[in-house]
C-alpha positions as CSV (number, residue, x, y, z in Angstrom):
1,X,34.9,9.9,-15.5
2,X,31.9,10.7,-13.2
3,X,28.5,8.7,-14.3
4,X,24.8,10.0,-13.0
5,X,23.2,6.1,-13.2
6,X,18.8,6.7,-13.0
7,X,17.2,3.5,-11.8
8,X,13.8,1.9,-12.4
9,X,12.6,0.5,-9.3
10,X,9.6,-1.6,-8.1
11,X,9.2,-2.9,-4.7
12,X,6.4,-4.5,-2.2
13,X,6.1,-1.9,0.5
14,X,4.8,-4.5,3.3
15,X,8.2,-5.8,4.9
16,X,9.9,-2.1,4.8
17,X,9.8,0.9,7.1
18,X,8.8,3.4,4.0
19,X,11.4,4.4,1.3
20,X,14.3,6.7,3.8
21,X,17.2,5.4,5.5
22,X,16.5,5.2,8.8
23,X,18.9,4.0,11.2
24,X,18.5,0.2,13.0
25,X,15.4,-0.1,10.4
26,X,14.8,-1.8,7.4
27,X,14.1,1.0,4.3
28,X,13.9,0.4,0.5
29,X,16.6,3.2,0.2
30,X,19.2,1.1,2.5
31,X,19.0,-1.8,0.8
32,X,19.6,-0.5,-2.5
33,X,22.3,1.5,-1.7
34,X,24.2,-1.7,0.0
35,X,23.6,-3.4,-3.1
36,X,25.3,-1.2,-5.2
37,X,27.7,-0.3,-2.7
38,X,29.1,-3.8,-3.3
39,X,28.9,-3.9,-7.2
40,X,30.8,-0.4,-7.7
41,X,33.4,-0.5,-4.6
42,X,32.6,2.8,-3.2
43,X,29.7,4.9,-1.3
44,X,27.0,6.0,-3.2
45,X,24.0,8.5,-2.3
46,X,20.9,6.7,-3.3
47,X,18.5,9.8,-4.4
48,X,14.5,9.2,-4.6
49,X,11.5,10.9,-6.6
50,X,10.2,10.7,-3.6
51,X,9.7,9.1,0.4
52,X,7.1,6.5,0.8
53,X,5.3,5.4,3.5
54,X,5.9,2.0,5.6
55,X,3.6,-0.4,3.6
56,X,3.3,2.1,0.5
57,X,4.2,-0.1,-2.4
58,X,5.9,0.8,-5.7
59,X,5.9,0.0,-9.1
60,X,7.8,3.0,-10.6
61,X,10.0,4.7,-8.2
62,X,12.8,6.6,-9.7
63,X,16.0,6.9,-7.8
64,X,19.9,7.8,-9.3
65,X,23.6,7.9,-8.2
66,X,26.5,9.4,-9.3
67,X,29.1,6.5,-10.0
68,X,32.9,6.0,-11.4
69,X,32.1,2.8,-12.3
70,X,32.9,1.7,-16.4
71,X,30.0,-1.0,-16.1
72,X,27.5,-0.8,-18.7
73,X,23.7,0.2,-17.5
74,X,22.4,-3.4,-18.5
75,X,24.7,-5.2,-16.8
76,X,24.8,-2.9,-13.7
77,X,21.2,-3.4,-13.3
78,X,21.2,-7.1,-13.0
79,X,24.3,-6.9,-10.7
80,X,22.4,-4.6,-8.5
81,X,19.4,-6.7,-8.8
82,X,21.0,-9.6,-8.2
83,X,22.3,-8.7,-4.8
84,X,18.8,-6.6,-3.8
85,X,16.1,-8.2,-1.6
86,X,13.4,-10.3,-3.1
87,X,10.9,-7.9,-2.6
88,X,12.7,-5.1,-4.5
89,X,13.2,-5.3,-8.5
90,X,15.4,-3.1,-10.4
91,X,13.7,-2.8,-14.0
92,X,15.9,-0.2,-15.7
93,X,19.3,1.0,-15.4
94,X,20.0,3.8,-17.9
95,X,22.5,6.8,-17.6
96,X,21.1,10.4,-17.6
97,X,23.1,14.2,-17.7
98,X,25.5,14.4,-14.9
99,X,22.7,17.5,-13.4
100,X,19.5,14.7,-13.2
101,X,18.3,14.5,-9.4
102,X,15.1,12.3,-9.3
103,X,13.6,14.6,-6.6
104,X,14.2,18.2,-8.3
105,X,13.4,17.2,-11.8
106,X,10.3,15.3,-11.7
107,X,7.3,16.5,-13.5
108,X,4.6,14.7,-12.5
109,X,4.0,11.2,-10.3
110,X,0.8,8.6,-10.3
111,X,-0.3,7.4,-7.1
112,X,-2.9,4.5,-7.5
113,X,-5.5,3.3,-4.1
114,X,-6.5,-0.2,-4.6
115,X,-9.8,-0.9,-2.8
116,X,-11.0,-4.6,-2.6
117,X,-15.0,-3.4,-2.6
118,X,-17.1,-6.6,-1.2
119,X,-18.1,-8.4,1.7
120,X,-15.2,-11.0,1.8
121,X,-11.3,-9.9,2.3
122,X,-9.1,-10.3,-1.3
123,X,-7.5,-13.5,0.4
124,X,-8.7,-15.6,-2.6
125,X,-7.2,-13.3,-5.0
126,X,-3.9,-13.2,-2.9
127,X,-4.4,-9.6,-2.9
128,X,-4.4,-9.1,0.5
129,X,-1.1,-7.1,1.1
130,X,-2.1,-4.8,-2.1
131,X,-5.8,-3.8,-1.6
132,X,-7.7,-1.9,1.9
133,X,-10.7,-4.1,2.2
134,X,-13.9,-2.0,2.6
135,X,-16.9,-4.2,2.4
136,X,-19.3,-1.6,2.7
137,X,-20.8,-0.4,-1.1
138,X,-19.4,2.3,-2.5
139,X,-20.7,4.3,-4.8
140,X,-18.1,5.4,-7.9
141,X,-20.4,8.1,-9.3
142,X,-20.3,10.4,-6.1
143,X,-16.7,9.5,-5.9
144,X,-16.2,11.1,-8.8
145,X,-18.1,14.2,-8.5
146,X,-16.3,15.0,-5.0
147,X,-13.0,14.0,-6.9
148,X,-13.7,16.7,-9.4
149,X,-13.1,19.1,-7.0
150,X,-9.6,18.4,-5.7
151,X,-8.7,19.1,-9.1
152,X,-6.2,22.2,-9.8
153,X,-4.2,23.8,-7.8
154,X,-5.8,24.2,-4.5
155,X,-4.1,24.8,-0.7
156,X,-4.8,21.0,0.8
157,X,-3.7,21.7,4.4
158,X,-7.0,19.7,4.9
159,X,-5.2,16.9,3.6
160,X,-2.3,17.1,4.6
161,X,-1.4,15.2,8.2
162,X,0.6,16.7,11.0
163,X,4.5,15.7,10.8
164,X,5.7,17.4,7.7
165,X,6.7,20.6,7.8
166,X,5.8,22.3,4.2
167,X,6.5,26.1,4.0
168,X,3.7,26.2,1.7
169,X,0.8,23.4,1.5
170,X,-0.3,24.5,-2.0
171,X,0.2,21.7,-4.2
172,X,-1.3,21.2,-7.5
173,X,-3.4,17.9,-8.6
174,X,-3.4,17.1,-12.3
175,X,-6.2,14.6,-12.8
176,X,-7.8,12.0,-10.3
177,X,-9.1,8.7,-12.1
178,X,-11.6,6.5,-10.1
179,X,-12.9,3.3,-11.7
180,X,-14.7,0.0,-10.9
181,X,-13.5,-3.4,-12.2
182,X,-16.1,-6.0,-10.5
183,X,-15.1,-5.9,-6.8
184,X,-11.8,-4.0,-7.3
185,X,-11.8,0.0,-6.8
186,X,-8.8,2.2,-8.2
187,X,-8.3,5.9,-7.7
188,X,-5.6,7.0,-10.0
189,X,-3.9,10.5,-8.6
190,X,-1.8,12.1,-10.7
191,X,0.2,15.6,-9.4
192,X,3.4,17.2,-9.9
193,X,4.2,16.6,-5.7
194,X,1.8,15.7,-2.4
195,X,2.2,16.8,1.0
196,X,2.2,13.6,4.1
197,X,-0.3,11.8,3.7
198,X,-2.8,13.9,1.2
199,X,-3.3,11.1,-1.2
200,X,-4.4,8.8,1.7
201,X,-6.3,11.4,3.0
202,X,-8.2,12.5,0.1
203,X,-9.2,8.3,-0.7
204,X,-10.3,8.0,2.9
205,X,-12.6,11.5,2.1
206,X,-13.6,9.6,-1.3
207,X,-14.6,6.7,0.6
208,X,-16.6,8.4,3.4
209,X,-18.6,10.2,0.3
210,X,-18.7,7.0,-1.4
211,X,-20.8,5.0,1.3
212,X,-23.1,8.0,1.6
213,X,-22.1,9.6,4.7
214,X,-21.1,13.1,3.1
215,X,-22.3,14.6,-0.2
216,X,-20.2,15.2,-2.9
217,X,-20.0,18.9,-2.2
218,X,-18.2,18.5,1.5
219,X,-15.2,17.6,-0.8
220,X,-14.9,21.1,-1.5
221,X,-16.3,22.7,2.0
222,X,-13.2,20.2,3.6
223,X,-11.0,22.2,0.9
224,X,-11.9,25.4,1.4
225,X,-11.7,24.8,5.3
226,X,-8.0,24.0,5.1
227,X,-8.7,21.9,8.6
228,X,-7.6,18.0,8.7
229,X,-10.6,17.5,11.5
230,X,-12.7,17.7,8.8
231,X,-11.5,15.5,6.4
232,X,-12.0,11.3,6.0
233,X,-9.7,9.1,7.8
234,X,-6.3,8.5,6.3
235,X,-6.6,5.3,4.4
236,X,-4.4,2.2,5.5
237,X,-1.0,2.2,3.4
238,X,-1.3,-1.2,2.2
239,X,-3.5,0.2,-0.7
240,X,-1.1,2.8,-2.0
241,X,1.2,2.0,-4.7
242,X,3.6,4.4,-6.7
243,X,2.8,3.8,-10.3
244,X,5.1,6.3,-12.2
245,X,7.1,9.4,-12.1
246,X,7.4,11.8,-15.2
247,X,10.3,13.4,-15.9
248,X,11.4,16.2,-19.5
249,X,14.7,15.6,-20.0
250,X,14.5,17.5,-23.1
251,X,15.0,20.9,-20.8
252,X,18.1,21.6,-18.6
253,X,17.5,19.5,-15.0
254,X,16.2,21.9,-12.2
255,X,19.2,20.5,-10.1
256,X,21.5,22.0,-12.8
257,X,20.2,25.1,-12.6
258,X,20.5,25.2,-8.9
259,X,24.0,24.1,-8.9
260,X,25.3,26.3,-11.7
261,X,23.6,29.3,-11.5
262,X,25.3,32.6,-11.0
263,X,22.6,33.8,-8.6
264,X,21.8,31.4,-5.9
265,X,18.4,33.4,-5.8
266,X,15.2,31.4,-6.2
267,X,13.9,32.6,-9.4
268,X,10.4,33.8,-10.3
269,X,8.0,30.1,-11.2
270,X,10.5,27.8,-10.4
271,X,9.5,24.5,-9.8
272,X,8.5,23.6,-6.0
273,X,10.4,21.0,-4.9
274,X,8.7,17.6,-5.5
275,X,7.4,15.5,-2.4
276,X,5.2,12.6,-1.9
277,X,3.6,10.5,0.9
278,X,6.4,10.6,3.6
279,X,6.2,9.0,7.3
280,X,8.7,8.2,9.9
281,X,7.6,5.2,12.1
């Protein structure tokens, strides 16, 4: 009897070569898939929320497979997690309807940009790996103002780098969160999918507005402009982290639909297909 397996997953970025197999290379995807590979005796396609950068960490990533395997979830998750690197963890293992894909059906994902804000590097904090260290002052308040306007659904072709290849470059941002905690910076991003690169793009805009080299209002000129010369440098991955991906599982899966449906049309407001920060080194 054919199982659809949805895995929590949380994993330090640094050591990996972004979230997609990639042959001779070392990828977060690879390694779980060998992992549970071995624990269910036979080939599995791993299936992400999402591709993340080399050095893009994780604290939520969803993922799923399709499995014969009688094991229960519990004890399938610490037999997977037992045989994963030690910079991977595999939180949750819960099954789902046999029509879940973690791409198609996500809702909404977090992205969160950790900024260690002061003269020194976070080396005292051990933070070093997780934070971009920018010792010049930034200033929160005009941050947030030029945040306020990436909000919506906007087309952020000036955020978006060249190497993705996106029919369309709308994309929709939910909310964007930016807070000060002493010498920590966070800017929370919240959207229902991000074209390669925007979320780095937009902090590295944030932060170019924050130390007072553009005004708030450029956030929205660099919008409007839909060219990536005019946009802040993309800021280092190290920084980025995956917090979360929201999924309704109260509604038939988006996958299902596609699968089953009498009319392989695309329908009227469908979902667009969900995408986050992607590269291939």
């Amino acid at each position: 009897m054919p199982r659809n397996i949805r895995l929590l997953i949380a994993y330090d970025g640094t050591e990996f070569h972004g979230w997609q197999h990639q042959p001779g290379l070392r990828t977060v995807q690879e390694c779980i898939q060998q992992a549970i590979r071995r624990v269910v005796h036979h080939q599995v396609s791993l299936i992400g929320s999402g591709r993340t950068d080399a050095g893009v960490h994780a604290r939520g990533q969803v993922a799923n497979f399709e499995t014969t395997c009688e094991i229960p979830c519990d004890n399938l998750r610490k037999a997977i997690g037992s045989r994963v690197p030690k910079d991977i963890s595999i939180l949750r293992a819960d099954e789902v309807p046999l029509g879940f894909r973690a791409t198609f059906d996500a809702v909404s994902k977090l992205y969160r940009y950790s900024i260690h804000n002061a003269p020194g590097r976070p080396v005292e904090e051990m933070l070093q790996r997780y934070r971009y260290h920018f010792w010049h002052p930034l200033d929160v308040h005009r941050m947030r103002q030029a945040a306020a306007l990436l909000v919506g659904t906007h087309d952020f072709a000036a955020f978006a780098s060249k190497g993705s290849e996106r029919e369309s470059t709308v994309r929709t941002v939910l909310r964007i969160e930016i807070y000060r905690r002493y010498e920590q910076i966070h800017v929370d991003v919240e959207g229902t999918g991000f074209l390669y690169n925007q979320v780095r793009n937009m902090v590295g805009t944030l932060i170019e507005i924050g130390r007072g080299h553009w005004p708030p209002e450029y956030a929205g000129e660099i919008l409007a402009s839909r060219d990536r010369s005019k946009a802040g440098p993309t800021a280092p991955a190290r920084g980025l982290c995956l917090e979360w991906v929201r999924y309704d599982l109260t509604r038939p899966t988006e996958s299902y639909i596609r699968r089953f449906a009498d009319d392989a049309t695309p329908r009227a407001g469908a979902p667009a297909e969900v995408h986050d920060e992607m590269e291939v080194e």
